[in-house]
KEVO-267601 format. One record per residue (C-alpha): x negated, y, z negated. Coordinates in nm, 3 decimals. Example, Ala and Ser with C-alpha at 12.3 -4.5 7.8 and 13.67 -1.06 7.14 Angstrom:
+---------+---------+---------+
|      xx |      yy |      zz |
+---------+---------+---------+
|  -1.230 |  -0.450 |  -0.780 |
|  -1.367 |  -0.106 |  -0.714 |
+---------+---------+---------+
***
This chain:
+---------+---------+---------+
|      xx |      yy |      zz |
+---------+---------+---------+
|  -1.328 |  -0.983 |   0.940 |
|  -1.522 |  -1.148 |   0.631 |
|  -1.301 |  -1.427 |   0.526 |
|  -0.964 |  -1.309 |   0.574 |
|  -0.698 |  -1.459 |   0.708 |
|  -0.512 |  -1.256 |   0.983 |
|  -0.249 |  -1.236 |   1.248 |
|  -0.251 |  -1.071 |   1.588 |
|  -0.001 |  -0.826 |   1.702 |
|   0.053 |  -0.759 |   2.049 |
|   0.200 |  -0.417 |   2.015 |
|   0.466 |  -0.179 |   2.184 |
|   0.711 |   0.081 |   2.116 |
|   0.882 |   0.095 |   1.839 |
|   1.150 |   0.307 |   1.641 |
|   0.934 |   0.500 |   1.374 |
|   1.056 |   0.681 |   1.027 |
|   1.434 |   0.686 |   0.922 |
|   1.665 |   0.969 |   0.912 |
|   1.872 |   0.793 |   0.647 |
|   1.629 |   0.845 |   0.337 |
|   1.431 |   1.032 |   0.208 |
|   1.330 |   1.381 |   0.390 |
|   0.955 |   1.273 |   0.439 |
|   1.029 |   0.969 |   0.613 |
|   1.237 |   1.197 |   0.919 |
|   1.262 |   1.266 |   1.217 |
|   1.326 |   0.845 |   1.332 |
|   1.105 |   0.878 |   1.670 |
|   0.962 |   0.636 |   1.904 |
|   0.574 |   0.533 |   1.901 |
|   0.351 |   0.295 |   2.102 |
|   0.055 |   0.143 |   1.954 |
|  -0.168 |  -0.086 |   2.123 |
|  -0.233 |  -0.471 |   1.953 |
|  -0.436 |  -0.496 |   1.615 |
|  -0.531 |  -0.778 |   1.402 |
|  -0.393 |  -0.745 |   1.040 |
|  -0.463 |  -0.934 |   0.743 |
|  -0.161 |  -1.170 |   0.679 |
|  -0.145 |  -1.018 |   0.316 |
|  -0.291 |  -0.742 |   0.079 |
|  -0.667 |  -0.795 |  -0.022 |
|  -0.691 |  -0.987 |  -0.357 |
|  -0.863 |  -1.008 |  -0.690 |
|  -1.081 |  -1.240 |  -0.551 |
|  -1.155 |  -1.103 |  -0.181 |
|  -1.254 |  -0.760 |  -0.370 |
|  -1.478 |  -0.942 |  -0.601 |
|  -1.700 |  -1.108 |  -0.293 |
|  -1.718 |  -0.774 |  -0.148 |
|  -1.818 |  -0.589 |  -0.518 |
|  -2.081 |  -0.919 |  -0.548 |
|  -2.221 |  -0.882 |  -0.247 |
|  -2.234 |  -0.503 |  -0.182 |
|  -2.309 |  -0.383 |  -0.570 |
|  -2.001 |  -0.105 |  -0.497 |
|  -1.905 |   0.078 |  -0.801 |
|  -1.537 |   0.209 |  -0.764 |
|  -1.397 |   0.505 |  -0.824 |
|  -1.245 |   0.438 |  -1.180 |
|  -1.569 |   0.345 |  -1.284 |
|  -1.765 |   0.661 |  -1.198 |
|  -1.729 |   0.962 |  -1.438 |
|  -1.529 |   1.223 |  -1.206 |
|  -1.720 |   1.542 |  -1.078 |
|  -1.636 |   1.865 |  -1.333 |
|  -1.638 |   2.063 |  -1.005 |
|  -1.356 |   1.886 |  -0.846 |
|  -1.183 |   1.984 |  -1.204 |
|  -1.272 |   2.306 |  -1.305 |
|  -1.171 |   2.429 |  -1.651 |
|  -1.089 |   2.094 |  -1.761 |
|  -1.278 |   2.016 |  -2.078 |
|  -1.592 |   1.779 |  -1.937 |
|  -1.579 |   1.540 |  -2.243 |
|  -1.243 |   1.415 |  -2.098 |
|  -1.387 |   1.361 |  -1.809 |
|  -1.418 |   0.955 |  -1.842 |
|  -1.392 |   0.683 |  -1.584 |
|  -1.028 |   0.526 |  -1.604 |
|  -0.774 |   0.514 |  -1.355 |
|  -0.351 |   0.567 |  -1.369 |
|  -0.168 |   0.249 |  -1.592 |
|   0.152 |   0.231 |  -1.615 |
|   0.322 |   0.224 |  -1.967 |
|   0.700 |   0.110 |  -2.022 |
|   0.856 |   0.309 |  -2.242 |
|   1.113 |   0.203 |  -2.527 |
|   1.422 |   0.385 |  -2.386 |
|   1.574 |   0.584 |  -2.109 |
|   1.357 |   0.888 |  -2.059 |
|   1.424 |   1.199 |  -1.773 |
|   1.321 |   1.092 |  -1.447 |
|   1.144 |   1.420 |  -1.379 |
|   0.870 |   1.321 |  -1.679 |
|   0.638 |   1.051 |  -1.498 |
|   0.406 |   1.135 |  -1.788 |
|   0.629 |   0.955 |  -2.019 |
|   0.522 |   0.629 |  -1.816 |
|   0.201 |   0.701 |  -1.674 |
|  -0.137 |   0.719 |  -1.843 |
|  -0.466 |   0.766 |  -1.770 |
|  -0.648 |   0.502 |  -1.944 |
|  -1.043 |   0.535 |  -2.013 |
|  -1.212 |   0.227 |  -1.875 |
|  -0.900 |   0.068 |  -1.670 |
|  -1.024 |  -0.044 |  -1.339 |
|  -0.989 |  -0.335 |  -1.054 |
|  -1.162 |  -0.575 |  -1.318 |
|  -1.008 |  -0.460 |  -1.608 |
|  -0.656 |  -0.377 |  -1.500 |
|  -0.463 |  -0.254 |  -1.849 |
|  -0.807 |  -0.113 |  -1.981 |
|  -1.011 |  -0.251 |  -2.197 |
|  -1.021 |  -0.555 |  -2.322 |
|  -0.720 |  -0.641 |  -2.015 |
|  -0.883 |  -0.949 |  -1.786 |
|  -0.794 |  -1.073 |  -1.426 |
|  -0.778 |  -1.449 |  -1.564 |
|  -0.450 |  -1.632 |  -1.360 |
|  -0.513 |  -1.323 |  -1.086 |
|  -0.749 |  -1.397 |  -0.823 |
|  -0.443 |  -1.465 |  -0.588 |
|  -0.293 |  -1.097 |  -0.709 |
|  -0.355 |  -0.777 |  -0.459 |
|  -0.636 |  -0.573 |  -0.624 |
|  -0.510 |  -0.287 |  -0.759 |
|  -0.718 |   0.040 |  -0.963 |
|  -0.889 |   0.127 |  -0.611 |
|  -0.892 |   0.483 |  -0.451 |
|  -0.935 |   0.584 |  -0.054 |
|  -1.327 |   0.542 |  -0.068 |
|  -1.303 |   0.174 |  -0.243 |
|  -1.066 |   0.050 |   0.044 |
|  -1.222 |   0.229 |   0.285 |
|  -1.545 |   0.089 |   0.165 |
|  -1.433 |  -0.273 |   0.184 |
|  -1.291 |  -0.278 |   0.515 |
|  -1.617 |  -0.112 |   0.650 |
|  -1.785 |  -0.429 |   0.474 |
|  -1.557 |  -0.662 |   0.608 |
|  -1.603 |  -0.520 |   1.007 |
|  -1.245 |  -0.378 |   0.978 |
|  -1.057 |  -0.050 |   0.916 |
|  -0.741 |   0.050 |   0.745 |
|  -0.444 |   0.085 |   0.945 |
|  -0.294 |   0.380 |   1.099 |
|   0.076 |   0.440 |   0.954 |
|   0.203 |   0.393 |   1.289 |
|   0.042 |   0.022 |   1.299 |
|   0.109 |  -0.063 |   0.941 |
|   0.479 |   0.056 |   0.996 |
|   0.500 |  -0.117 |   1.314 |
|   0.384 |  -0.471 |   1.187 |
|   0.638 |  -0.424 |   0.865 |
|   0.892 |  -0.426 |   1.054 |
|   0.821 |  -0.800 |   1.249 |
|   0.996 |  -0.714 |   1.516 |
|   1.318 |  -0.584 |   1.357 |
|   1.405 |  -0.284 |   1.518 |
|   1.512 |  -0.009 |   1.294 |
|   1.600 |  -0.247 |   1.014 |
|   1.625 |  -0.098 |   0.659 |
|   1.416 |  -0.400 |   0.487 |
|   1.148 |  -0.560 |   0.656 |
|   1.365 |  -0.889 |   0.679 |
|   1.731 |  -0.703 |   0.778 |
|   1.946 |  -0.443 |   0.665 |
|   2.071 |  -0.684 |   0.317 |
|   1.850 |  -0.569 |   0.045 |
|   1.922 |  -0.979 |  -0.137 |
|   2.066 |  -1.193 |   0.147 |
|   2.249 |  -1.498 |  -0.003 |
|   2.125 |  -1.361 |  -0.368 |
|   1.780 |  -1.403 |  -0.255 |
|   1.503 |  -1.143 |  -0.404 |
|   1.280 |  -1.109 |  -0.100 |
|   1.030 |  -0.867 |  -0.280 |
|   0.815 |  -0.788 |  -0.588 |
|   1.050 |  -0.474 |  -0.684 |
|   1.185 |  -0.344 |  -1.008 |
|   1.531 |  -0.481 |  -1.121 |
|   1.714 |  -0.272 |  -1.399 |
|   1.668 |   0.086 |  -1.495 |
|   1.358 |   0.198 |  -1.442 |
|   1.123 |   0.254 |  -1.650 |
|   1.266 |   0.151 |  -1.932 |
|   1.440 |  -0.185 |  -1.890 |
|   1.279 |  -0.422 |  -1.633 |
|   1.489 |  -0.744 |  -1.636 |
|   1.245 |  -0.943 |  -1.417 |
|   1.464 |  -1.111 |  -1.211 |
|   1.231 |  -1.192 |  -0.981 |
|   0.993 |  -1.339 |  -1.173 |
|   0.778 |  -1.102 |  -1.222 |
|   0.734 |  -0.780 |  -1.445 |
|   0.370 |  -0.655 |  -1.287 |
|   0.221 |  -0.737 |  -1.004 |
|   0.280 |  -1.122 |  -0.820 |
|   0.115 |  -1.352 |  -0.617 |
|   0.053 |  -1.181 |  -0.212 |
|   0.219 |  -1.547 |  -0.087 |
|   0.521 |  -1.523 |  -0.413 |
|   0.744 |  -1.402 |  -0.111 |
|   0.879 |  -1.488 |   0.195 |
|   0.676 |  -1.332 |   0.506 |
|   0.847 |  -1.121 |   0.814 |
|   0.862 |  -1.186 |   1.135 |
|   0.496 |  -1.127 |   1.210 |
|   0.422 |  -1.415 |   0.901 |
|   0.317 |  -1.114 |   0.702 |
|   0.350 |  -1.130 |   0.320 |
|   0.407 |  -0.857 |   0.074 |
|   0.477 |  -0.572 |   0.366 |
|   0.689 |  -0.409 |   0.088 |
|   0.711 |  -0.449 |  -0.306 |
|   0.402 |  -0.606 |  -0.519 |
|   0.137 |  -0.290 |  -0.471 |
|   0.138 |   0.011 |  -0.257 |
|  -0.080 |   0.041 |   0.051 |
|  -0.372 |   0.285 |   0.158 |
|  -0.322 |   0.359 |   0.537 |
|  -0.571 |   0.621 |   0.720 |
|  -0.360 |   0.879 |   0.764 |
|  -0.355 |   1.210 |   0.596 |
|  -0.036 |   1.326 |   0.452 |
|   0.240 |   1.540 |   0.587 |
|   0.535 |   1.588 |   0.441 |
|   0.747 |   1.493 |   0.756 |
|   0.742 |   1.319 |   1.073 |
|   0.621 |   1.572 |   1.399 |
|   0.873 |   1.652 |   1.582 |
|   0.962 |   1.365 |   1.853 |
|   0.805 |   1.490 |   2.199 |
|   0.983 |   1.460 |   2.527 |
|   1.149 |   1.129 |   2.618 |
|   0.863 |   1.101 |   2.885 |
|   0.541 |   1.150 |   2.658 |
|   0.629 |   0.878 |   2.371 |
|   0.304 |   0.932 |   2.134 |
|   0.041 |   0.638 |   2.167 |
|  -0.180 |   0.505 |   1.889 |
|  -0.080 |   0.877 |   1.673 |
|  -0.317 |   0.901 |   1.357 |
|  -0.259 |   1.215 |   1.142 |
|  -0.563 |   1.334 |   1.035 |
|  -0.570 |   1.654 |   0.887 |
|  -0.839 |   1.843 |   0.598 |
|  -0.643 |   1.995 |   0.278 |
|  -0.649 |   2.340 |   0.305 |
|  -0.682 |   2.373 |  -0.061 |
|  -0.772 |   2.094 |  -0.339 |
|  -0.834 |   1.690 |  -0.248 |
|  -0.691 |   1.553 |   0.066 |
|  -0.401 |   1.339 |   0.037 |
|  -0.303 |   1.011 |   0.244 |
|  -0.025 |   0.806 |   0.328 |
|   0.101 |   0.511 |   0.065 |
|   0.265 |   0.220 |   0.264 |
|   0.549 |  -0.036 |   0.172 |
|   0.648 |   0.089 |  -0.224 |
|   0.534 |  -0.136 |  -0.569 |
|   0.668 |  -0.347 |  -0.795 |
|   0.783 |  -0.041 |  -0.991 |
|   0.990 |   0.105 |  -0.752 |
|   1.408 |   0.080 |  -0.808 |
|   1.671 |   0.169 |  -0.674 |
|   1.745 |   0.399 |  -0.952 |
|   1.435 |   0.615 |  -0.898 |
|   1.191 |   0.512 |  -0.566 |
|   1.378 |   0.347 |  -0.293 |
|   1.058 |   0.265 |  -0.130 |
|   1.026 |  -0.080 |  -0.051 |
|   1.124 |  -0.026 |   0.329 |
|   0.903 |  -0.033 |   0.633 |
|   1.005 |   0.360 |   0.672 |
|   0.909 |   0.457 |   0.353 |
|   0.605 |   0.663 |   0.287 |
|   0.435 |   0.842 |  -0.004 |
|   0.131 |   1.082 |  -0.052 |
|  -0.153 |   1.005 |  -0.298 |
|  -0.480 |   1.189 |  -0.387 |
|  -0.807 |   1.037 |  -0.238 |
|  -0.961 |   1.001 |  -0.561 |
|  -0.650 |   0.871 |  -0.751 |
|  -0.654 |   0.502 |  -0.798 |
|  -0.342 |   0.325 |  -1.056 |
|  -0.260 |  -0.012 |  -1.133 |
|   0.022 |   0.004 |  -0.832 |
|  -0.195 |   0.034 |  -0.563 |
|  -0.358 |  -0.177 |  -0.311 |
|  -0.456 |  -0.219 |   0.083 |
|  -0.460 |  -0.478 |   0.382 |
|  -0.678 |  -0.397 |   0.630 |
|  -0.690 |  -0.464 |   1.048 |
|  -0.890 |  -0.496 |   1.328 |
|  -0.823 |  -0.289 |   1.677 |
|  -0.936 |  -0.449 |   1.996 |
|  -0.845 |  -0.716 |   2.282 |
|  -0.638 |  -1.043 |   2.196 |
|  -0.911 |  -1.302 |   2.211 |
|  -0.869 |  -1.665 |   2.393 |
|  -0.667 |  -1.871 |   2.207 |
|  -0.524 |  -1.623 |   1.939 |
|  -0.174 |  -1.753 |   1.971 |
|   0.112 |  -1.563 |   1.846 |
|   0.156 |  -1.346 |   1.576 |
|   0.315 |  -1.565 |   1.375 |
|   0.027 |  -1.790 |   1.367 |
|  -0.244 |  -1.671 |   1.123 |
|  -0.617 |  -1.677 |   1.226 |
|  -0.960 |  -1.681 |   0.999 |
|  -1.172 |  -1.412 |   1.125 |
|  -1.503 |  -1.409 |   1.063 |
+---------+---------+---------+
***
């Protein structure tokens, strides 16, 4: 990979899904995936700005959408922008997302709030405001791919089998915060307790097991798999499923795939979603100011790769 710091993972079977959450994220079933490297944290400001520099890509947010894909919605409205977020004053119904999300013309990776918004103080920040096709595009770039949900789930989890956080079953052990998640009532009242109110550092946390940062919390990951809304059923003991991708077309509208490891603006009030099991559709062509994407590489553990807690520069 171009310049990015990663860590191998040797693989194995592992618990997948929960049957303690939410209904998307069941049946819990065993999986085996083979070893991967991933990058050690989510791509940044300023790994996404080598790639736009040196491949002229235009995202997603900045390219007017296609009237066909939106038929009878008035063309003129039909501006680049991409999903912000907007706190509002006071408690509104949780069933409203409108009341907190807007599409804002000209908000994109460069120009996160919209116009006039900067990324000074965030090169070290996941890039956020990119769709399918812009991660997808920078991992081809970079030699790499994005991972399956059965590898991203399995490296979350560093080893902890069937753990409800990626570091243990304590959501703040010893008072600690160990993620970039919302604290207080979301969306209204975001009492920052950990520091930060949008998006953080990818090394403002402790790692897991693997020496993995941000697995869960700061931005939402891309994974390659298309979106169903549960788990196939577990097969017999004897045929555990092996490197399983889902990959399915939509029968009707965009295709959907499968979000990764919850944002700074989930809470507990609202999106329990910062947990390795967690998992959430999104719209190819959506991009928002939430989401983000690590990328790995499949393949033999060379000489001398060490362990996975020991991060590597691939190049």
């Amino acid at each position: 990979m171009v310049g990015r710091q990663a860590v191998w993972i040797d693989g194995g079977t592992f618990l997948m899904g929960s049957d303690e959450f939410y209904p998307e994220e069941r049946p819990a079933h065993r999986v085996t995936v083979d070893g991967f490297w991933i990058d050690i944290h989510p791509v940044t400001v300023a790994e996404y700005r080598r790639f736009v520099d040196a491949s002229g890509w235009i995202t997603v947010a900045e390219r007017p959408p296609n009237p066909e894909a939106y038929p009878g919605v008035d063309p003129a409205l039909l501006v680049p922008g991409s999903l912000v977020f907007r706190r509002p004053p006071g408690p509104v119904p949780l069933t409203l997302p409108q009341r907190w999300w807007a599409y804002v013309p000209g908000a994109c990776w460069h120009r996160p709030e919209g116009p006039g918004s900067s990324l000074t103080g965030r090169d070290d920040h996941p890039v956020t405001h990119v769709a399918y096709a812009d991660a997808e595009a920078y991992a081809t770039w970079a030699g790499a791919a994005l991972p399956t949900e059965a590898e991203w789930e399995f490296a979350a989890r560093g080893g902890l089998e069937a753990a409800t956080f990626v570091w243990g079953d304590e959501f703040a052990p010893g008072g600690r915060l160990m993620a970039n998640t919302w604290q207080g009532e979301f969306p209204w009242q975001n009492l920052g307790s950990d520091g930060f109110e949008g998006t953080s550092p990818v090394d403002a946390f402790p790692p897991n097991g693997y020496g993995l940062h941000d697995m869960v919390g700061n931005v939402w990951e891309w994974t390659a798999d298309s979106f169903i809304p549960y788990h196939p059923s577990p097969p017999k003991a004897c045929c555990i499923p092996r490197n399983p991708r889902a990959d399915v077309a939509a029968a009707t509208g965009l295709p959907s795939r499968v979000l990764k490891g919850g944002s700074h603006l989930c809470a507990s009030n609202y999106c329990l979603r910062y947990r390795p099991a967690a998992r959430s559709p999104q719209s190819v062509d959506t991009s928002a100011c939430h989401i983000g994407f690590r990328c790995v590489v499949r393949g033999t553990n060379p000489a001398g790769a060490g362990t996975p807690a020991e991060a590597k520069e691939r190049s």
